[in-house]
C-alpha positions in Angstrom: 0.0 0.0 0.0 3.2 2.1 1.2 4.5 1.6 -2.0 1.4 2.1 -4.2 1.1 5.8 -2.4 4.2 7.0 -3.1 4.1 5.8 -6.9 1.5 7.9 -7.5 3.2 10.7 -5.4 6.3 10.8 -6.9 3.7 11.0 -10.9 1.8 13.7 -9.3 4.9 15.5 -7.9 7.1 15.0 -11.1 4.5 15.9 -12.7 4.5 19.1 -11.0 8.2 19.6 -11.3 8.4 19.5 -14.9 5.7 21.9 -15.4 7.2 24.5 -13.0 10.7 23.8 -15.0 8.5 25.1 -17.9 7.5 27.8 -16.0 4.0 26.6 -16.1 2.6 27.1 -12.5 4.9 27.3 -9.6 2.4 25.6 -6.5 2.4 21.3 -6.5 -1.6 20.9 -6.9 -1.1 18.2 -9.1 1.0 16.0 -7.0 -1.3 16.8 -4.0 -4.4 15.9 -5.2 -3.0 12.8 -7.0 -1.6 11.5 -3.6 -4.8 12.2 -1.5 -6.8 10.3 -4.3 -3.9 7.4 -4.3 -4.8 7.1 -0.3 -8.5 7.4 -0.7 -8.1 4.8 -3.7 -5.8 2.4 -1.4 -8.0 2.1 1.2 -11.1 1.8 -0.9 -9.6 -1.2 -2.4 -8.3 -2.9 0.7 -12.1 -2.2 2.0 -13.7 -3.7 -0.8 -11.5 -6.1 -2.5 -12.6 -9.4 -1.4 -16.0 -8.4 -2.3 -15.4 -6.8 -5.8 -13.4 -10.2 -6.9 -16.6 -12.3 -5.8 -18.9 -10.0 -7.5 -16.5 -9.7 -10.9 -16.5 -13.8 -10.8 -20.9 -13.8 -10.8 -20.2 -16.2 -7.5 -23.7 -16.9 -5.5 -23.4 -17.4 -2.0 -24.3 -21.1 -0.4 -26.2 -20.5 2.5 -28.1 -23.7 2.3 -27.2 -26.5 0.3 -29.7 -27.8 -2.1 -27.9 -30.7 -4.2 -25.4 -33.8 -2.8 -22.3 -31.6 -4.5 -23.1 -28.6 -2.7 -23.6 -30.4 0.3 -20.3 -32.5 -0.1 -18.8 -29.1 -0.6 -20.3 -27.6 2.8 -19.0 -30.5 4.6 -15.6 -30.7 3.2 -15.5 -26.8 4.0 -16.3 -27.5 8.2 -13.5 -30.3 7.8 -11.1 -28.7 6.8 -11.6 -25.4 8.9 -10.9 -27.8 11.7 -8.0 -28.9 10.3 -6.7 -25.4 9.8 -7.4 -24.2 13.1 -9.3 -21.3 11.5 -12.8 -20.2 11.4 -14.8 -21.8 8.7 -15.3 -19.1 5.5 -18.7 -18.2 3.9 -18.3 -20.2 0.9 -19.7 -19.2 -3.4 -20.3 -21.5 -6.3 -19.5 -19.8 -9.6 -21.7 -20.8 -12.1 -18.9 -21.7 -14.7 -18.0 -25.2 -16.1 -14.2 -24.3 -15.5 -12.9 -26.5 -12.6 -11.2 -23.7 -10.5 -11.4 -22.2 -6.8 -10.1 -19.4 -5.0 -9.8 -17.4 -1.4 -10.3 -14.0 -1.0 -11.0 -11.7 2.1 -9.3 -10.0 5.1 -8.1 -12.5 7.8 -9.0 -15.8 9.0 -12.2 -13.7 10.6 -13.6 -12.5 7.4 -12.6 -15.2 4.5 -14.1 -16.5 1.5 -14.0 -19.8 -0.6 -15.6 -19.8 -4.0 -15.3 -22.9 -6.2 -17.0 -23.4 -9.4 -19.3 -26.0 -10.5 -16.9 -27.7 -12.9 -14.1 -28.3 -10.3 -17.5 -30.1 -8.1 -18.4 -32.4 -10.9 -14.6 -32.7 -11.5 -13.3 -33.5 -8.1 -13.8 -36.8 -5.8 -13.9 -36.1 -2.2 -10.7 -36.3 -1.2 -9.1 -34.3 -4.2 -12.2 -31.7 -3.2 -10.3 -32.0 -0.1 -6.6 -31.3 -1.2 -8.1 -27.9 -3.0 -9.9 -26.4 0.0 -7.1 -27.5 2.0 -4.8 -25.6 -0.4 -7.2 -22.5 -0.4 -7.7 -22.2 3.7 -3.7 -22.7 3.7 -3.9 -19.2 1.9 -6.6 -18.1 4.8 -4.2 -19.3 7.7 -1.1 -17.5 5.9 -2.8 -14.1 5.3 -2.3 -14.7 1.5 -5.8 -13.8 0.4 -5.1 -9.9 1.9 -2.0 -9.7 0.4 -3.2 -11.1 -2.8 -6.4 -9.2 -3.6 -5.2 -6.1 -2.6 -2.2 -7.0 -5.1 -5.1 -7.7 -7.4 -6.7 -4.8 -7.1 -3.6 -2.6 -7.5 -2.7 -3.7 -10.7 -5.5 -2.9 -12.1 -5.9 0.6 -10.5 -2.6 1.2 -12.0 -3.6 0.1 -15.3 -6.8 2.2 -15.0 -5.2 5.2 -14.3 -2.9 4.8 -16.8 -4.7 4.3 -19.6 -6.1 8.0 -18.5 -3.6 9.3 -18.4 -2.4 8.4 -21.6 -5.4 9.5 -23.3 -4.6 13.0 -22.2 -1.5 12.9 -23.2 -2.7 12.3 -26.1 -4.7 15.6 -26.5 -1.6 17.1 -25.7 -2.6 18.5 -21.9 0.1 17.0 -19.9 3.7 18.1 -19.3 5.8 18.1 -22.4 3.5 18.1 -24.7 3.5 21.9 -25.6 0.0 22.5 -25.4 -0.3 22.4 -21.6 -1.0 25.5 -19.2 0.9 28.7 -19.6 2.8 28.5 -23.2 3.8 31.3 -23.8 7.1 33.0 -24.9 8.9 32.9 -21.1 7.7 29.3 -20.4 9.7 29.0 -23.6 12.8 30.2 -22.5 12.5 28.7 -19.2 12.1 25.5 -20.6 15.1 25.6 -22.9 17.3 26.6 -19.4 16.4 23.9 -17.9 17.8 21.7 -20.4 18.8 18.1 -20.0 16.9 18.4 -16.3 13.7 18.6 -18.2 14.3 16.0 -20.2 15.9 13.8 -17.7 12.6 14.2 -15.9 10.1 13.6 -18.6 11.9 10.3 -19.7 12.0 9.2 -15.9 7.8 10.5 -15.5 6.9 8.7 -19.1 8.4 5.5 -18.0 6.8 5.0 -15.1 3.9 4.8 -16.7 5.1 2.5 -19.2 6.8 0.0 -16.4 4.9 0.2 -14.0 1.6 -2.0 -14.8 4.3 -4.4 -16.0 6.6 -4.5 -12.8 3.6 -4.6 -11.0 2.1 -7.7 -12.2 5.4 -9.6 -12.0 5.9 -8.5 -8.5 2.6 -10.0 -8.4 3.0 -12.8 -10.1 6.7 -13.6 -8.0 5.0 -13.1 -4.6 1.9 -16.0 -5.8 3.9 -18.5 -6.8 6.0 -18.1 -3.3 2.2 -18.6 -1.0 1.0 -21.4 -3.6 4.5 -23.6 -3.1 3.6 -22.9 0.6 -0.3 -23.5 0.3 0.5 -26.7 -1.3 2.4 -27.9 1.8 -0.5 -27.0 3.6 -2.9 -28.6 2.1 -0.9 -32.3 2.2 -1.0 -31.1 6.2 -4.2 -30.7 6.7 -5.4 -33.5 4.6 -2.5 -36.2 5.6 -3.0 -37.1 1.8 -0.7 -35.6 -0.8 -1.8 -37.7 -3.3 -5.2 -36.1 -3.8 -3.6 -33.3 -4.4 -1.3 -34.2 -7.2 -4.6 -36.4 -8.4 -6.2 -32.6 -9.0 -3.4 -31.1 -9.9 -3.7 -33.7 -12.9 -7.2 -33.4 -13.6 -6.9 -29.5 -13.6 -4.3 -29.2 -15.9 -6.3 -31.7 -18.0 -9.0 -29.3 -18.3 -9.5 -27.6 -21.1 -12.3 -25.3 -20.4 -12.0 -21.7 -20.6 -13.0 -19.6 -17.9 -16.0 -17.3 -18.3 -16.0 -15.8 -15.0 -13.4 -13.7 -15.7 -10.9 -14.9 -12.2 -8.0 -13.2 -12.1 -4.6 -14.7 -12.2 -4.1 -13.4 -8.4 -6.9 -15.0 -6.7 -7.8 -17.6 -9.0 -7.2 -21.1 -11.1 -5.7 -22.8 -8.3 -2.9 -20.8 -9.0 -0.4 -24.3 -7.8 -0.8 -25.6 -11.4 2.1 -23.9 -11.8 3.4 -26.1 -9.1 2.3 -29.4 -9.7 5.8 -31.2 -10.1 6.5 -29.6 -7.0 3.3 -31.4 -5.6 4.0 -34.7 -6.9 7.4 -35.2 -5.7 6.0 -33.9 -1.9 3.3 -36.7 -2.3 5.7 -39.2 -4.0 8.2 -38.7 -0.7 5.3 -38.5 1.6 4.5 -41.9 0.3 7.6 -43.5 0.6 
C-alpha cells in the first residue's frame, strides 16, 4: 500500500516539477491531489476487494445446500476449517463449467471460498479435499489480503494509466506543448532547464510505461512463493498428498475456458504452476 502511495506521489509530484521547469505554474496541486486520491483509492480497495473479486466472478453465495455436491462441498468446508485451526469461511459456487477455486477476504475472521461447478463435478472427495485444503492454507497465511489487494492494484494502476495516456494524447500533460501557460517565457525557461527537463520527462513517461508491467510480475513472483507454501499445507491438513497431485492432474487436464473472468491473483488454483512440485511432496510422503 506504502508503496502504491508513493508511486502515485512521486507521478503527481514529477509531474509538477516538470511543469514549473517550464514555467507553467509554480504551486504542486497536481502532485497533491493525486496522492490524496492514491490514499483514498488504497483504502477503498483494501475495503472492498474481497468483495469486488466475488462480484466480478458472478459467484452466489451457499447459504443452504440444495444438491449432494453442494452439500459435499459444505461439509468438506467445516472439515477442513478444523484442520486449519481457523474459522470456517462463507463459501460461493461460480456458475462456470471451469474447474477452479479461489480465497479472498481480510483474515482468517472474514474469509471466502468460492469454487466453481466444474471443479465439483470434477473432483472426488478427497481431491475436493486437497483444493480447499490448499485454499484455507492461503486463509491461515494471510495470503488472500495480500493477494487481492495486489489484485486490485494492478488494475488501478492500469486504469489510471490508460487516462492518463489519453490525455496525453490531447496534448494536456507536461511536455507536450500544449499544456497551461505557453507562452514566450515558459519557452525560454524550458530551454534553461535543459537536460533536467528531459531527464525528468523520460524518468515520469516511464513509469507509466513500467509500471503496470513491474507490477504484475511483482505479483506474479510473490503467488507463486504462498501457492509452493499453500500446497504444503494442504498435504497437512489432509494427511493425503496424493489427492492433491490427483487434481493437480485433472486441472491441468482441463480444457475449459473460464467465463468468469478470475484473475490470475486470486484464481485457477494458481499451484498448477506447481504441480511437479506437488508430486514429488506426495511421492516422498508416500515412501
Amino acid at each position: 500500500m506504502i508503496g502504491f502511495v508513493l508511486f502515485f506521489a512521486w507521478l503527481g509530484f514529477g509531474a509538477d516539477i516538470i511543469w514549473a521547469l517550464e514555467g507553467a505554474h509554480p504551486f504542486p496541486w497536481l502532485g497533491i491531489v493525486v496522492t490524496g486520491a492514491a490514499i483514498m483509492l488504497a483504502r477503498y480497495i483494501y475495503k472492498t476487494g474481497p468483495e469486488k473479486v466475488l462480484w466480478a466472478t458472478g459467484a452466489q453465495e451457499l447459504v443452504t445446500p440444495q444438491t449432494d455436491s453442494e452439500r459435499q462441498f459444505a461439509n468438506v468446508v467445516d472439515e477442513m476449517a478444523i484442520a486449519a485451526g481457523v474459522a470456517r469461511p462463507r463459501i460461493w459456487i461460480i456458475p462456470d463449467d471451469d474447474p477452479n477455486a479461489f480465497a479472498t477476504g481480510h483474515d482468517p475472521s472474514d474469509s471466502h471460498v468460492a469454487v466453481t461447478r466444474g471443479l465439483l463435478r470434477l473432483c472426488t472427495r478427497d481431491e475436493l479435499q486437497a483444493v480447499i485444503g490448499h485454499e484455507l492454507g492461503h486463509v491461515q497465511n494471510l495470503d488472500v489480503r495480500l493477494m487481492t489487494t495486489l489484485a486490485a492494484l494492478v488494475g488501478a494502476i492500469l486504469l489510471v494509466r490508460d487516462g492518463v495516456g489519453r490525455m496525453m494524447r490531447v496534448g494536456s500533460f507536461p511536455g507536450r506543448g500544449g499544456g497551461v501557460g505557453g507562452g514566450g517565457g515558459s519557452r525560454s525557461k524550458s530551454k534553461d532547464a535543459g537536460p533536467l527537463l528531459a531527464i525528468l520527462l523520460a524518468l515520469w513517461v516511464i513509469s507509466w510505461l513500467f509500471a503496470p508491467l513491474v507490477t504484475q510480475l511483482l505479483s506474479l513472483a510473490v503467488s507463486r512463493r504462498r501457492e509452493y507454501l499453500a500446497d504444503a499445507m494442504s498435504a497437512q491438513f489432509t494427511r493425503n498428498p496424493l489427492a492433491l497431485a490427483s487434481a493437480l492432474e485433472k486441472l491441468e487436464a482441463a480444457a475449459t475456458p473460464t467465463a468468469a473472468g478470475v484473475c490470475p491473483e486470486s484464481g485457477r488454483l494458481s499451484f498448477l504452476a506447481s504441480s511437479a512440485t506437488a508430486k514429488k511432496t506426495a511421492r516422498g510422503s508416500e515412501s
